[in-house]
Structures are given as C-alpha cells and as structure tokens.
N, CA, C and O atoms as CSV, one atom per row, in Angstrom:
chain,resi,resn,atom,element,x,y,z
A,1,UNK,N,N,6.267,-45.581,20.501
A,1,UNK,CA,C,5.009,-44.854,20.611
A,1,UNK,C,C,4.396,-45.109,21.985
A,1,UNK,O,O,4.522,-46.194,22.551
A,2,UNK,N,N,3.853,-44.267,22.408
A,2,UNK,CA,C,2.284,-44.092,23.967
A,2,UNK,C,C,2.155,-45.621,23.470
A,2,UNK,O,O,2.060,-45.962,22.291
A,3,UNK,N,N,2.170,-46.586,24.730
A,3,UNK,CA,C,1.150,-47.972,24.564
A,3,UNK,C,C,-0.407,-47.115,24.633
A,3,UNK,O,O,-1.301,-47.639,23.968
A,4,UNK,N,N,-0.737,-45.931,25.344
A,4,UNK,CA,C,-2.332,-46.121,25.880
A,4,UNK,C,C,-2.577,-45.392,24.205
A,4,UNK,O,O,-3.703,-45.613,23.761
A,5,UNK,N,N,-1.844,-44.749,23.478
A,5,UNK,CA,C,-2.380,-44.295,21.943
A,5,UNK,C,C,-2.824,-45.183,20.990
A,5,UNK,O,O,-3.725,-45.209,20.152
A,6,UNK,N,N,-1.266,-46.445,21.634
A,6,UNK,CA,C,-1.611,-47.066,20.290
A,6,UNK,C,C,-2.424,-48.037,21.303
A,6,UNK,O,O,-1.560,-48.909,21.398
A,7,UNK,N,N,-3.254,-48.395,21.948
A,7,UNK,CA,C,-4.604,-49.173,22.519
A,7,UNK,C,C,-5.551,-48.082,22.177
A,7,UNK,O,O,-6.567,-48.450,21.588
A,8,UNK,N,N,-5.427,-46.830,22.422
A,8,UNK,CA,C,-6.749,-46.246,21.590
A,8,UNK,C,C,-6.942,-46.274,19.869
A,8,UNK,O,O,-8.006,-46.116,19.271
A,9,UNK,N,N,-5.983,-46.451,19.441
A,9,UNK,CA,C,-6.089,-46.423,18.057
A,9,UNK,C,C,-6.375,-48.040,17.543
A,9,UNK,O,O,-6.604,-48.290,16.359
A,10,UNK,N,N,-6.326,-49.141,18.648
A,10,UNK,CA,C,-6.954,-50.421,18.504
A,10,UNK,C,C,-8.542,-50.032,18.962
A,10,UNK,O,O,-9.376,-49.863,18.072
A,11,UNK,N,N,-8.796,-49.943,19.914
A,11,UNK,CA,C,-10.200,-49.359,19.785
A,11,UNK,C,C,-10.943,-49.006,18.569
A,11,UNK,O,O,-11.841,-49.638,18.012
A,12,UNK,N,N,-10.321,-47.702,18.209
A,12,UNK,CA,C,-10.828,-47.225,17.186
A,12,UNK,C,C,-11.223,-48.079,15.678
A,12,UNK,O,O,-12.169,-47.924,14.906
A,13,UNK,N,N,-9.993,-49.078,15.652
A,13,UNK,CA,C,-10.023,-50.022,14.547
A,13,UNK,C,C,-11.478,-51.026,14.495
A,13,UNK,O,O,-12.300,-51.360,13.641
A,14,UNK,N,N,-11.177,-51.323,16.292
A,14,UNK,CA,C,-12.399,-52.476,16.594
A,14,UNK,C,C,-13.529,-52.009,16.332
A,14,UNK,O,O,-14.306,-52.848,15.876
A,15,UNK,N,N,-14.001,-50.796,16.464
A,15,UNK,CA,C,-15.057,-49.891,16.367
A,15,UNK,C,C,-15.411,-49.910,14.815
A,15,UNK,O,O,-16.375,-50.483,14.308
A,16,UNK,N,N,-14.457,-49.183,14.182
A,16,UNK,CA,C,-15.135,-49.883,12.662
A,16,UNK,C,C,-15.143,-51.068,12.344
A,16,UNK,O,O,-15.937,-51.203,11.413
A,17,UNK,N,N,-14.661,-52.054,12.633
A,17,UNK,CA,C,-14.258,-53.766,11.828
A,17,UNK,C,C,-15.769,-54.686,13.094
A,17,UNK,O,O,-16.313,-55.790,13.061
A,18,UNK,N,N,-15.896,-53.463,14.026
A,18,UNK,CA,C,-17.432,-54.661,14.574
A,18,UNK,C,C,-18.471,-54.385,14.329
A,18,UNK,O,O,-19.484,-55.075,14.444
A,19,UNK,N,N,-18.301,-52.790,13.764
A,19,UNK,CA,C,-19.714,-52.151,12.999
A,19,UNK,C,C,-21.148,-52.738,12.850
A,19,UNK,O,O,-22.138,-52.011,12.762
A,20,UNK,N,N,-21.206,-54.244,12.823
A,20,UNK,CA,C,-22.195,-54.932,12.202
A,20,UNK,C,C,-21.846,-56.404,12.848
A,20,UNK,O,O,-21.876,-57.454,12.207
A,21,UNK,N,N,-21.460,-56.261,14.442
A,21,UNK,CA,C,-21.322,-57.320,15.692
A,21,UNK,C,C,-21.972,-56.434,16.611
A,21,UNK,O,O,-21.550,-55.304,16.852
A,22,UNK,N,N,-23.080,-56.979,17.167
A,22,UNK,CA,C,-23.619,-56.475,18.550
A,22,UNK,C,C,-22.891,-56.294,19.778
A,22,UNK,O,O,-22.557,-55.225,20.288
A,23,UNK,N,N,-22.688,-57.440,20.183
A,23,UNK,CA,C,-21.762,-57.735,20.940
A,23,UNK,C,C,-20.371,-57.484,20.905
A,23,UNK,O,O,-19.875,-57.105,21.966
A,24,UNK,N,N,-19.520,-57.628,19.776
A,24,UNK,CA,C,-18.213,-56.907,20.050
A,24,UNK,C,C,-18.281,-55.644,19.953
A,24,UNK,O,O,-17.411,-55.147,20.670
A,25,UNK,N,N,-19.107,-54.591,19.225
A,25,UNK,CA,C,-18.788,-53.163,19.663
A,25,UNK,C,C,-19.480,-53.111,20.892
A,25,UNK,O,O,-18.681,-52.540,21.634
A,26,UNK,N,N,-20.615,-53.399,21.623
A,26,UNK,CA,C,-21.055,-52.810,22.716
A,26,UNK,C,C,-19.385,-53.302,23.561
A,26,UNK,O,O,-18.630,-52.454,24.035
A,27,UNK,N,N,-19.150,-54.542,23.581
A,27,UNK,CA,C,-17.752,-54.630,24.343
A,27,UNK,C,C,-16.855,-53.824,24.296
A,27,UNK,O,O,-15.830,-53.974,24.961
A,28,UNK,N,N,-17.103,-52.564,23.316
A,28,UNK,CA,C,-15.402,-51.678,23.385
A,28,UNK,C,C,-16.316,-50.435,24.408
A,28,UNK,O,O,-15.615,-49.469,24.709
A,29,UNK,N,N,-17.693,-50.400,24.908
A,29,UNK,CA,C,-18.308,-49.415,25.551
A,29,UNK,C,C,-18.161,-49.693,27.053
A,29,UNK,O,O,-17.863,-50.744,27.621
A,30,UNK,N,N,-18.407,-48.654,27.478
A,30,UNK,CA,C,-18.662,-48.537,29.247
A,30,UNK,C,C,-20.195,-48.825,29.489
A,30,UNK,O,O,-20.835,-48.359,28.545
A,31,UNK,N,N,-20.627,-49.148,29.989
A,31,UNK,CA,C,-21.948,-49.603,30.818
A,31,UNK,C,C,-22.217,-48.331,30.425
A,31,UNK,O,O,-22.683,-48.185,29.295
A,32,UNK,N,N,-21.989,-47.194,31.239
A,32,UNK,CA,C,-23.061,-46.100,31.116
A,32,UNK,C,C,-22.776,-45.086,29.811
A,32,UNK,O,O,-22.876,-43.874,30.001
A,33,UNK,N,N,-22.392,-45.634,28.383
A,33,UNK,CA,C,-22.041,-44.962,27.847
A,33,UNK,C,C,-23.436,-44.354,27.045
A,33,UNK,O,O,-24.546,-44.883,26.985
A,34,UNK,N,N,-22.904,-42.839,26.355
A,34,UNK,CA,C,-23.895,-42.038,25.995
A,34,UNK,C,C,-23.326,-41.827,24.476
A,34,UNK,O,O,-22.244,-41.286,24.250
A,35,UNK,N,N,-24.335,-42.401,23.318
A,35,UNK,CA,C,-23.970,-42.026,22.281
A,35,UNK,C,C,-25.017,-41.380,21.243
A,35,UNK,O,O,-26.215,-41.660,21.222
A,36,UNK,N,N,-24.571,-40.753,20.650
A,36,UNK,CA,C,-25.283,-39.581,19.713
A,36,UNK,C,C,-24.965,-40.246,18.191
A,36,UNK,O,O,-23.788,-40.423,17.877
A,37,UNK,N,N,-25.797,-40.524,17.472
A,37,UNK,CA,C,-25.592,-41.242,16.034
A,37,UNK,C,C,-25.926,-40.206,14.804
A,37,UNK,O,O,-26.686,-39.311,15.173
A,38,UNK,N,N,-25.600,-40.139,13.663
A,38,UNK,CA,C,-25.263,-39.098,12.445
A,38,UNK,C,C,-26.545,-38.592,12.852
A,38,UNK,O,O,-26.464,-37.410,13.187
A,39,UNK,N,N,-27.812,-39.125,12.949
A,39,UNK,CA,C,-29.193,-38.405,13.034
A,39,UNK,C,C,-29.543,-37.737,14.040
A,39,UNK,O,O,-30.656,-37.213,13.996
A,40,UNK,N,N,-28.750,-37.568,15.174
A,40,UNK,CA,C,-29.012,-36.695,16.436
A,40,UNK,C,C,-29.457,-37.896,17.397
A,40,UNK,O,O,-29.040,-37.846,18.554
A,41,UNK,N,N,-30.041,-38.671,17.123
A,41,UNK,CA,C,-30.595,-39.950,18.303
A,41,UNK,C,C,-29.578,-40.042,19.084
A,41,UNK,O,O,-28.453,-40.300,18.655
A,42,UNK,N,N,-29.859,-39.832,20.391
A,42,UNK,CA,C,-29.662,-40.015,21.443
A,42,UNK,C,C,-29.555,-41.846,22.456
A,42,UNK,O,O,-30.570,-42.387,22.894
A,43,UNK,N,N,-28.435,-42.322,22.574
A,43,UNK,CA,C,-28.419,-43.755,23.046
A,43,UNK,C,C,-27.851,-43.216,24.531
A,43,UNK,O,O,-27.382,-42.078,24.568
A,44,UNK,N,N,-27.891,-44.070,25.826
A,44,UNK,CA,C,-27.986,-44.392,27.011
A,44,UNK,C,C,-28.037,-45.220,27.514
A,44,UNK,O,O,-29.050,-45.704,28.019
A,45,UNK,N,N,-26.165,-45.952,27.547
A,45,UNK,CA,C,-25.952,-46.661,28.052
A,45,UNK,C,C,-25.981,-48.357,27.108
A,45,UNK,O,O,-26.757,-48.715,26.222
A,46,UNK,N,N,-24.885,-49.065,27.705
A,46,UNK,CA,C,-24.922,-50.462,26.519
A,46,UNK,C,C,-25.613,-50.677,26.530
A,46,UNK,O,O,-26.039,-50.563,25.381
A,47,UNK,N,N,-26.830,-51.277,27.578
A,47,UNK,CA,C,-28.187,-51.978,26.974
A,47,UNK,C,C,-29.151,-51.969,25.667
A,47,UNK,O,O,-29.609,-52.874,24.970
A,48,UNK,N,N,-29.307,-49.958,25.621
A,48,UNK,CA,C,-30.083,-49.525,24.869
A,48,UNK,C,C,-29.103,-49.298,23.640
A,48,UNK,O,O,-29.632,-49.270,22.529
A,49,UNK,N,N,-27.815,-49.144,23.721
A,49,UNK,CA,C,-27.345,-48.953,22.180
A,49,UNK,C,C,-27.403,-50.622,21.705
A,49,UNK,O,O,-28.199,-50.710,20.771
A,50,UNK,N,N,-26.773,-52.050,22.077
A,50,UNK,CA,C,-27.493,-53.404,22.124
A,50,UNK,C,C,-28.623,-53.533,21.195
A,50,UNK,O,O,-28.546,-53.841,20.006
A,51,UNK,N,N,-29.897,-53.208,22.006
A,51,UNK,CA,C,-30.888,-53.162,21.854
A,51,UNK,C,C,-31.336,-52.204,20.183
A,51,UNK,O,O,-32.085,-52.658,19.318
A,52,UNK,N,N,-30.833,-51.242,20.144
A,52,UNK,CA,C,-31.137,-50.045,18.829
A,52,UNK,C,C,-30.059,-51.067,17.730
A,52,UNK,O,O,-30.327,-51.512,16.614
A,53,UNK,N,N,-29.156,-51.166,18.310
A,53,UNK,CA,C,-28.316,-51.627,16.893
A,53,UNK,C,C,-28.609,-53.067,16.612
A,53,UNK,O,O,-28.597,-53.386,15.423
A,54,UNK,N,N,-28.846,-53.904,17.416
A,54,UNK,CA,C,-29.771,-54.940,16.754
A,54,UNK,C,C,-30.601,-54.894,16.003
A,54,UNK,O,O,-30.562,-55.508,14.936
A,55,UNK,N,N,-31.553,-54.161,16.370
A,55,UNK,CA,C,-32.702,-53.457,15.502
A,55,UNK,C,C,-32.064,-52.724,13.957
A,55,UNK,O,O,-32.279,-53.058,12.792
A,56,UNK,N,N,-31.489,-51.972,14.341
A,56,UNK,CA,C,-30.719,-51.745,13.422
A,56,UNK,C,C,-30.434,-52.468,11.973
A,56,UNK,O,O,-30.777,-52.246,10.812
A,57,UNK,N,N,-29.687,-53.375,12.596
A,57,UNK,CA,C,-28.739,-54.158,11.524
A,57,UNK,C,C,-29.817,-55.319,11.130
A,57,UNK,O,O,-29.195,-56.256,10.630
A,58,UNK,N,N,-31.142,-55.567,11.179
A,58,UNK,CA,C,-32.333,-56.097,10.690
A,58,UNK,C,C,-32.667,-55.393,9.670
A,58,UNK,O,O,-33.021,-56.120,8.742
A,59,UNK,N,N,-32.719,-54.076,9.387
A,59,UNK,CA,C,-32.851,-53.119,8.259
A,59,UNK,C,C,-31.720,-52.993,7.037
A,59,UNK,O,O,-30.580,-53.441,7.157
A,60,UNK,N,N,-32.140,-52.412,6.015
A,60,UNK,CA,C,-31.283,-51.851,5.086
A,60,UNK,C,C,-30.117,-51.398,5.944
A,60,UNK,O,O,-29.005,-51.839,5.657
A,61,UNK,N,N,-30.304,-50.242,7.364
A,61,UNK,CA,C,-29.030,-49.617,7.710
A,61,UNK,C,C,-27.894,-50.931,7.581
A,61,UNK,O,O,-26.824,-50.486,7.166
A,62,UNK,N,N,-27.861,-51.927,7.745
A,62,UNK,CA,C,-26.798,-52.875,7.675
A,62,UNK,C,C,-25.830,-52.723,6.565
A,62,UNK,O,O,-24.623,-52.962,6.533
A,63,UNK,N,N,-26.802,-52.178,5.482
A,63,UNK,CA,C,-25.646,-51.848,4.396
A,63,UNK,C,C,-24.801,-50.472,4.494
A,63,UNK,O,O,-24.145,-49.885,3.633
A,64,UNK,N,N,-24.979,-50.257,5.457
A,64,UNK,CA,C,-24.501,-48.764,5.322
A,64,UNK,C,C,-23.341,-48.539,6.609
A,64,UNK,O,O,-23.449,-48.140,7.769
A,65,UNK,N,N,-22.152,-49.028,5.739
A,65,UNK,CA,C,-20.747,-49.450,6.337
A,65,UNK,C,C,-20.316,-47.595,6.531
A,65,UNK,O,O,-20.821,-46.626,5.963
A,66,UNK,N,N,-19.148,-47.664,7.610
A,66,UNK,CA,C,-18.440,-46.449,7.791
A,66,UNK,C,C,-16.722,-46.447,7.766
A,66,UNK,O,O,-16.574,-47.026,8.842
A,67,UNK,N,N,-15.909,-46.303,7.487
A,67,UNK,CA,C,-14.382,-46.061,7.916
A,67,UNK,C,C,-14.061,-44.812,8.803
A,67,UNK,O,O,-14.160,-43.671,8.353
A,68,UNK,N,N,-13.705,-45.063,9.978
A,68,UNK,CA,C,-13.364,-44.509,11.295
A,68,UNK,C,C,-11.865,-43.662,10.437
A,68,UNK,O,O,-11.411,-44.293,9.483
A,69,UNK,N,N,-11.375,-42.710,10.684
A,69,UNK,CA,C,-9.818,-42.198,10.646
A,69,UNK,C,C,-9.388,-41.017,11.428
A,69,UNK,O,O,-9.663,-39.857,11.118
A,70,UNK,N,N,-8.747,-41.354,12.387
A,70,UNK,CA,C,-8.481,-40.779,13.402
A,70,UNK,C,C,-7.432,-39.723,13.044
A,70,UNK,O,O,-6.487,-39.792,12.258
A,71,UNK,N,N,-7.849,-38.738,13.825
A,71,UNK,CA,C,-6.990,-37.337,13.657
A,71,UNK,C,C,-6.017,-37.300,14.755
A,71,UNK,O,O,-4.817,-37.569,14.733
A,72,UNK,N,N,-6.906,-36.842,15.897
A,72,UNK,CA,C,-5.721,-36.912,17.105
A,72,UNK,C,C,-6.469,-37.391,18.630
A,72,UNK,O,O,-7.678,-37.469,18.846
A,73,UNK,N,N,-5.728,-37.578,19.258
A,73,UNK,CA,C,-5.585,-38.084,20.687
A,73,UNK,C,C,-5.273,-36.442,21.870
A,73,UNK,O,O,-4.320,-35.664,21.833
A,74,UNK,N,N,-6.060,-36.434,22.460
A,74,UNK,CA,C,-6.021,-35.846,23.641
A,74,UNK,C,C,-6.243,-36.105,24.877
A,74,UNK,O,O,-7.383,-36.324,25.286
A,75,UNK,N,N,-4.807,-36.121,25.927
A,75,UNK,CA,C,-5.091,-36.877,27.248
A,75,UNK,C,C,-6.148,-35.644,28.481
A,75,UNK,O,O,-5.795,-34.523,28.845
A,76,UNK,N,N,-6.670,-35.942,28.631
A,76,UNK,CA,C,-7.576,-34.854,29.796
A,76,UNK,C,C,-7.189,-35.293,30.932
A,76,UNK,O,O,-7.081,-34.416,31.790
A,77,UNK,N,N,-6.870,-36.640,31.336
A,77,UNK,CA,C,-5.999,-36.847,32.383
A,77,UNK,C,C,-5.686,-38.559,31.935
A,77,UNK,O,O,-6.391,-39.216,31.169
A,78,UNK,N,N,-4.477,-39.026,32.622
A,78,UNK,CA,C,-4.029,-40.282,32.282
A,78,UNK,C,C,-4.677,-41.554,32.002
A,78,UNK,O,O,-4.233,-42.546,31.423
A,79,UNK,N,N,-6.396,-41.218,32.792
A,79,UNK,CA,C,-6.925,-42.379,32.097
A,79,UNK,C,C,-8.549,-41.891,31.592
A,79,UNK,O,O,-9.544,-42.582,31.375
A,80,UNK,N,N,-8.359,-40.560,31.522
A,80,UNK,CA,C,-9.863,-40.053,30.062
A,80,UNK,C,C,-8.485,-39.529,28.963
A,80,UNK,O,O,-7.354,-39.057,29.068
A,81,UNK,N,N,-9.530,-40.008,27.801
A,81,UNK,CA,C,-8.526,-39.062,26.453
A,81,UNK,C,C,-9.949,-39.126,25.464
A,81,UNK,O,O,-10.806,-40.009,25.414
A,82,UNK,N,N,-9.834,-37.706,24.629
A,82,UNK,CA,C,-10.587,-37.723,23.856
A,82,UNK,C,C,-9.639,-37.311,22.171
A,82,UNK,O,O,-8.841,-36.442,21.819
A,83,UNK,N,N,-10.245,-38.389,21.581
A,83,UNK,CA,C,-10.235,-38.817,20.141
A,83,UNK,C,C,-11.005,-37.972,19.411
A,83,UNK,O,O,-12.124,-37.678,19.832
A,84,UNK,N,N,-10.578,-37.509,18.333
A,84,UNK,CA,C,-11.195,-36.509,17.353
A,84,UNK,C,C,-10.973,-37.619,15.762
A,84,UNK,O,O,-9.942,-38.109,15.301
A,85,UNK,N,N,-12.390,-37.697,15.280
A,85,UNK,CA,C,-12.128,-38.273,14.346
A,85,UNK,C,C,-13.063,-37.771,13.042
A,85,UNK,O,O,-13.866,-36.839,12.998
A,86,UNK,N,N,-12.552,-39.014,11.678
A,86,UNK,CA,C,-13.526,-38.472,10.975
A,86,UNK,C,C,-14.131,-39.748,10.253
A,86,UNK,O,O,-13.563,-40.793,9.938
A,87,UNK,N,N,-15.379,-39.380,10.093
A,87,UNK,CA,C,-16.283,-40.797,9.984
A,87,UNK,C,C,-16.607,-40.455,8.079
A,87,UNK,O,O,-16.903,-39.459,7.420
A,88,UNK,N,N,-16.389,-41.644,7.839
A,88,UNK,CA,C,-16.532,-41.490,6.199
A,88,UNK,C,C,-17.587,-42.721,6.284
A,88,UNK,O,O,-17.470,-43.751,6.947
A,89,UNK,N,N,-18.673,-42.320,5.411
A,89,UNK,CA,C,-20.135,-43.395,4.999
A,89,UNK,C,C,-19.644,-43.595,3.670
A,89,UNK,O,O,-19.051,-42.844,2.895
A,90,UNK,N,N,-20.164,-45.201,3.557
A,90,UNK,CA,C,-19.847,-45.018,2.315
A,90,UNK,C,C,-21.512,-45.007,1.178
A,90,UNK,O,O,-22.086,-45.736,0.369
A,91,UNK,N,N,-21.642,-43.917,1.710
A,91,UNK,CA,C,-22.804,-43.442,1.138
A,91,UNK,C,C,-22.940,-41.645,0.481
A,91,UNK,O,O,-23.862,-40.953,0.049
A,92,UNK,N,N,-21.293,-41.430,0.746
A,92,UNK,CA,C,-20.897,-39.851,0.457
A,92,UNK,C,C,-20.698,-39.437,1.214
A,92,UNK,O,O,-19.713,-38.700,1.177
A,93,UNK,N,N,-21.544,-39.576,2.659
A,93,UNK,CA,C,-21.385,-38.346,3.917
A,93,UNK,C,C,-20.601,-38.583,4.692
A,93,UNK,O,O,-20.161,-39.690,5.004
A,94,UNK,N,N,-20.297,-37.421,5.153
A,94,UNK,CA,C,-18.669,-37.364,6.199
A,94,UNK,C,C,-19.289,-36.624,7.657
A,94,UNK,O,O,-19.989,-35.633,7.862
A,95,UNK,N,N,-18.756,-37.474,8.380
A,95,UNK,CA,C,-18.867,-36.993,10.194
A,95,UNK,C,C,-18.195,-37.085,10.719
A,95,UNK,O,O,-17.546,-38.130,10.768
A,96,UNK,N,N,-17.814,-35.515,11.792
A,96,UNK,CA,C,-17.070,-35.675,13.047
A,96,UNK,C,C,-17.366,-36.005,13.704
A,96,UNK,O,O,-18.438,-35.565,14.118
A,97,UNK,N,N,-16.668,-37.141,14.457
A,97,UNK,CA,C,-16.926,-37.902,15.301
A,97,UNK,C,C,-15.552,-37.636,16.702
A,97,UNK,O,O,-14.334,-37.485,16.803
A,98,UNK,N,N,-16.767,-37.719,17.538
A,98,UNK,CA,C,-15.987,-37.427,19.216
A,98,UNK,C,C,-15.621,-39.000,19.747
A,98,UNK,O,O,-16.560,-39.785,19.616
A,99,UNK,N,N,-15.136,-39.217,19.975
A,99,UNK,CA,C,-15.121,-40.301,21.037
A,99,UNK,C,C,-14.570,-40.033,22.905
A,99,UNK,O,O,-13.368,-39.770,22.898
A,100,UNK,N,N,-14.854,-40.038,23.623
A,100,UNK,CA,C,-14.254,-39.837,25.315
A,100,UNK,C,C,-13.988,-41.387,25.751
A,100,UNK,O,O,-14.862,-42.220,25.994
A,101,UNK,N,N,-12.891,-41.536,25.784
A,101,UNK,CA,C,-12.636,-42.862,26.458
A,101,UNK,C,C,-11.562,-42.570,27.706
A,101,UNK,O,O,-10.550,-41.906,27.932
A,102,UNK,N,N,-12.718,-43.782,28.548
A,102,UNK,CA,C,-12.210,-43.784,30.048
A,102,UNK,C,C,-11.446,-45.340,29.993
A,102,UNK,O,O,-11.879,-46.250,29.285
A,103,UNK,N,N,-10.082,-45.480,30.984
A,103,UNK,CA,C,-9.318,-46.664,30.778
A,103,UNK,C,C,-9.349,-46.851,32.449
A,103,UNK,O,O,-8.885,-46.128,33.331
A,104,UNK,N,N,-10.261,-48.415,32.535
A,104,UNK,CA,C,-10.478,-48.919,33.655
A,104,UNK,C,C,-10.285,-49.983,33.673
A,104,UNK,O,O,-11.050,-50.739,33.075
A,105,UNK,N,N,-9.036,-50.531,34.462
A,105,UNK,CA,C,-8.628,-51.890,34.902
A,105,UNK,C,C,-7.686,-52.258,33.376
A,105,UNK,O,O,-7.798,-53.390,32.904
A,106,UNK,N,N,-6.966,-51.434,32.823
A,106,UNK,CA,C,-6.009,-50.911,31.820
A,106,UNK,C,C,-6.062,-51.415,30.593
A,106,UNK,O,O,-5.298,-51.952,29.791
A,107,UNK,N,N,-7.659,-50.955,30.698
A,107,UNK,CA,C,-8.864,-51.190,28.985
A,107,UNK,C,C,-9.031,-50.157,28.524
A,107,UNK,O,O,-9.092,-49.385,29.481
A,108,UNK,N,N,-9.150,-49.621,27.626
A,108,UNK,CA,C,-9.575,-48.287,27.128
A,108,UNK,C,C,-11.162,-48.678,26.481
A,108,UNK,O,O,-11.510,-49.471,25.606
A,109,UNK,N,N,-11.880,-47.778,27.308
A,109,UNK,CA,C,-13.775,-48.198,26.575
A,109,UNK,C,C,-14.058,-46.773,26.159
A,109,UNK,O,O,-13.471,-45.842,26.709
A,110,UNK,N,N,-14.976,-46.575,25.168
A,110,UNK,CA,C,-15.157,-45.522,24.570
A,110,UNK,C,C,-16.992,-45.334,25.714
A,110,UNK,O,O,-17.959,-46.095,25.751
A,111,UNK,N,N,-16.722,-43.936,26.483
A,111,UNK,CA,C,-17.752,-43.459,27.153
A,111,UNK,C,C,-19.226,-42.575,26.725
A,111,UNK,O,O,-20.368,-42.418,27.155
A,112,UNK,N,N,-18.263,-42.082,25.461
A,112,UNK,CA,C,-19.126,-41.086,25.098
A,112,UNK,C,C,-18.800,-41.325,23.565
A,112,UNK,O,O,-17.601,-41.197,23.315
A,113,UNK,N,N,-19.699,-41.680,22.360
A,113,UNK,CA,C,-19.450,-41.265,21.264
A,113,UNK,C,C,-20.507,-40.249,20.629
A,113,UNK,O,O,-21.699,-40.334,20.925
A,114,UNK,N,N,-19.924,-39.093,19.566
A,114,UNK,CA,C,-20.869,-38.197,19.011
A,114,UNK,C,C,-20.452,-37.968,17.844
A,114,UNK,O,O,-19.350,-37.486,17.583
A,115,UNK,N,N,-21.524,-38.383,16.831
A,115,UNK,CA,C,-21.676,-37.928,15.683
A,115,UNK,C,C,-21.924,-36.656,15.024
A,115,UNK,O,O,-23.134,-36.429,14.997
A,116,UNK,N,N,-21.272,-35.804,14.517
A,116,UNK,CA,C,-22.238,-34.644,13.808
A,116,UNK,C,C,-22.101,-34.377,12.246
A,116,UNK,O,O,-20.938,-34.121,11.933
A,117,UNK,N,N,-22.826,-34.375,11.400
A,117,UNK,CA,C,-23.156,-34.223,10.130
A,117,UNK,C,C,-21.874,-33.384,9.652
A,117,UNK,O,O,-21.581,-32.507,10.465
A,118,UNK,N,N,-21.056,-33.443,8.547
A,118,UNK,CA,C,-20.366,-32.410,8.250
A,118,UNK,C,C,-21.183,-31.793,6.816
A,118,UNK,O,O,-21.427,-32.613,5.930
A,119,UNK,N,N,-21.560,-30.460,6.632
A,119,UNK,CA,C,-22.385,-29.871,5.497
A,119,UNK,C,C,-21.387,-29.354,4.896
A,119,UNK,O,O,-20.524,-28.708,5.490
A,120,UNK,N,N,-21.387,-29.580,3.632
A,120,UNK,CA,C,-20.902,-28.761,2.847
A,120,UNK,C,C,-21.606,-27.994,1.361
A,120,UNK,O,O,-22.405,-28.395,0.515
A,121,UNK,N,N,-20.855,-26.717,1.562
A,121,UNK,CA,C,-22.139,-25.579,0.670
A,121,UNK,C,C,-21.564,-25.566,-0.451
A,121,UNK,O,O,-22.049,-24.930,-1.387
C-alpha cells in the first residue's frame, strides 16, 4: 500500500482515539488550521481550537464520542490530499466530514477540517 495513505489513515485513527486529549489532537493540526464543527462554528487556527475544546470537554459535550470512517483519499498534489469521510455520533447523527491535509517535514497534519450535518427526510 501508499506509505503517505496508510500515514493518512493513522491520522485519521489519532483523530478519533484523541477526541477528548487537547493536546494530542491539536498535535495532528497545522498552526493555521481552519475548522468548521457539526454546528457551523467556525475555529482558526490551533490556539483557538486548544482553547474551544478545552472548554469543551468541561461540559456534557465530553460525552459525546464520534467514530471517524474513511471513504477515500485524494492526492491534489504529493504533499496536500483530501480525505472524505464519515463521522458517526454516537448520539444518532451522521456527518460528512472533509479533512485537507498538508505533509510537512514528512508528517501529514490535517489543515482544514469540515463538518456538515447529514439530514435525512
């Protein structure tokens, strides 16, 4: 298999299994990363996602675990690829989830993550 797939698909793992570590998920991010959470909120950059998910995980949201399962891998060039996934709550609701990861100094960090609600009628 791609080593850089299967390092994104370690990512992806770390991403759910630190869910509820400050510090090890901001570590799978880029400094200036931009993330969008199931509610539309808008984060900018590690400090402030840090900062929100601390806060965070002081609340009830702490109970409210997710399983990451990845669909597919797309290279945009050898070191951006974007991840298409699907986010299962275990609270019923299901989200597509984007991830853009840039691989610098031959790390893969997730740049951009986005949540969006999946509705069903």
């Amino acid at each position: 298999m791609n080593p850089d797939i299967e390092a994104i698909e370690q990512v992806v793992r770390d991403a759910e299994a630190l869910q509820s570590d400050v510090a090890g998920f901001t570590g799978l991010l880029t400094e200036e990363v931009s993330l969008v959470n199931f509610t539309g909120i808008r984060l900018r950059g590690r400090a402030q996602v840090e900062k929100v998910m601390a806060e965070a995980l002081r609340t009830p949201l702490k109970d409210v675990l997710t399983r990451n399962e990845l669909l597919d891998v797309t290279f945009l060039r050898p070191d951006v690829a974007l991840a298409s996934l699907i986010k299962h709550v275990n609270d019923g609701r299901t989200g597509a989830l984007t991830f853009v990861l840039v691989k610098d100094d031959g790390t893969w960090r997730i740049a951009l993550a986005q949540t969006t609600p999946v509705v069903t009628s």
